[in-house]
C-alpha positions in Angstrom: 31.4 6.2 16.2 27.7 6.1 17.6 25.2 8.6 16.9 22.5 9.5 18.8 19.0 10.8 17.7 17.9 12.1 20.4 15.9 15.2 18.8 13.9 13.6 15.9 10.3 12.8 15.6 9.1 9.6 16.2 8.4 8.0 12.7 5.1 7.4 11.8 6.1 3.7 11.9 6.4 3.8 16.1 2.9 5.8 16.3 1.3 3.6 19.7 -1.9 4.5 18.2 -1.2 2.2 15.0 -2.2 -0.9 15.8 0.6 -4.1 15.3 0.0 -7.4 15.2 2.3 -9.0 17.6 1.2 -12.8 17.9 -0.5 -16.0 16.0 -3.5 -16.1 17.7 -4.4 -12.4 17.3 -3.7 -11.8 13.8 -6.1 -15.5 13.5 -8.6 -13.4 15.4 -8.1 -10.1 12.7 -8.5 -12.5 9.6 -11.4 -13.9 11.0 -13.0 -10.4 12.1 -11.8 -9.2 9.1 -13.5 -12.3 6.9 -16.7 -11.7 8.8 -16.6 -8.1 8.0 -15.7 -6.5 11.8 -15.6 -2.4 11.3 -12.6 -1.9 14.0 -10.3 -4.8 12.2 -11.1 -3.0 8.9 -9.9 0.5 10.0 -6.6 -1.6 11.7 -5.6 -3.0 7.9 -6.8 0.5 6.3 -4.3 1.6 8.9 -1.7 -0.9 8.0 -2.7 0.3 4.6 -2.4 3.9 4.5 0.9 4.0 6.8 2.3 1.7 3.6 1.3 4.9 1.4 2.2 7.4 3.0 5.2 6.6 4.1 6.9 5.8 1.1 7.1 8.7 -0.9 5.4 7.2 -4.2 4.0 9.9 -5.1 0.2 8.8 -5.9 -1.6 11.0 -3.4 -4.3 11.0 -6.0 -4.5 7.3 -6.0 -4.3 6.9 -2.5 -8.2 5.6 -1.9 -7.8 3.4 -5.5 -4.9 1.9 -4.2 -6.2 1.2 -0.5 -9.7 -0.4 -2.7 -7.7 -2.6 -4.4 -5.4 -4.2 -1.6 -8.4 -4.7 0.8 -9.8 -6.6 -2.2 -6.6 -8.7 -3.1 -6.2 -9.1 1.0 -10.0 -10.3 1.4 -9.6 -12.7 -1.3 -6.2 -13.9 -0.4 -7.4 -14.6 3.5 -10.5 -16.2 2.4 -8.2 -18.7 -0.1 -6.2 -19.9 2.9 -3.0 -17.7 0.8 -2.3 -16.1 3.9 0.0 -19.2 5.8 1.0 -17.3 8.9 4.9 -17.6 8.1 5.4 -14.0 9.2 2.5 -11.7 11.1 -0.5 -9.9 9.3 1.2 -6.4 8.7 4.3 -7.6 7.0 1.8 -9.6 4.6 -0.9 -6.5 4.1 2.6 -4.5 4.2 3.8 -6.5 1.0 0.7 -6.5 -0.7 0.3 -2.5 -0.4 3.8 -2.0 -1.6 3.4 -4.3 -4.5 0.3 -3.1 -5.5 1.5 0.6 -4.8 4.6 -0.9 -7.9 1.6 -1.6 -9.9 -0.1 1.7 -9.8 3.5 3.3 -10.6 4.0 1.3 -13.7 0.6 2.0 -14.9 1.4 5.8 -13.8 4.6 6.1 -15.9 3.6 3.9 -18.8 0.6 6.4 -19.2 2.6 9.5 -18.8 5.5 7.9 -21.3 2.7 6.9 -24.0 1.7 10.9 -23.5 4.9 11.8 -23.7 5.3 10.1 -26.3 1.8 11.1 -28.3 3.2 15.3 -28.1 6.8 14.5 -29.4 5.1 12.8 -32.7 5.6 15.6 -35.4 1.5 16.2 -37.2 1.2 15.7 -41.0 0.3 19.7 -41.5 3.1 20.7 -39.3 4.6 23.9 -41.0 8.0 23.0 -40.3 8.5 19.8 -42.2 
């Protein structure tokens, strides 16, 4: 049986205004813009980067422009130390990186709201019911 989805919204994913990387030789030219500090390749990876965050429902709204910091500084440093070998195109790699780093920010999220957690259930020494 085939379904058809003819009435739904076009994901965010399909927006024509997001900006893919489609070939070699441009995403060379968006590391090298990017290296050199170019404004416009910038806002395409904060693109890349955002679309990442928002559309996975992780839940770290707050930590939206932390986690957005950190993956432009993992992707700077990882482009300018050759890391980046062109096997597959620029957004699946900044794609990867925001998703992992987005893991990170959840474990550190959950460990810290655990150890809270954790802190409350602990029974005090002048606790009137021991």
């Amino acid at each position: 049986m085939r379904m058809h989805f003819r009435n739904r919204r076009t994901p965010l994913w399909c927006n024509p205004e997001i900006i893919l990387s489609t070939s070699y030789k441009e995403d060379q030219r968006i590391v090298e813009a990017f290296l050199s500090g170019s404004g416009k390749e910038c806002r395409i990876i904060n693109q890349w980067i955002s679309r990442v965050v928002q559309l996975n429902s992780w839940g770290l709204n707050t930590y939206s422009d932390d986690i957005t910091q950190d993956v432009m500084i993992k992707l700077y440093n990882n482009l300018k130390d050759t890391k980046f070998r062109y096997d597959s195109s620029l957004n699946t790699y900044v794609s990867r990186i925001t998703k992992f780093t987005c893991i990170d920010y959840l474990r550190k999220y959950l460990s810290k709201e655990q150890k809270e957690v954790e802190l409350l259930d602990i029974p005090s020494n002048d606790d009137p019911e021991r």
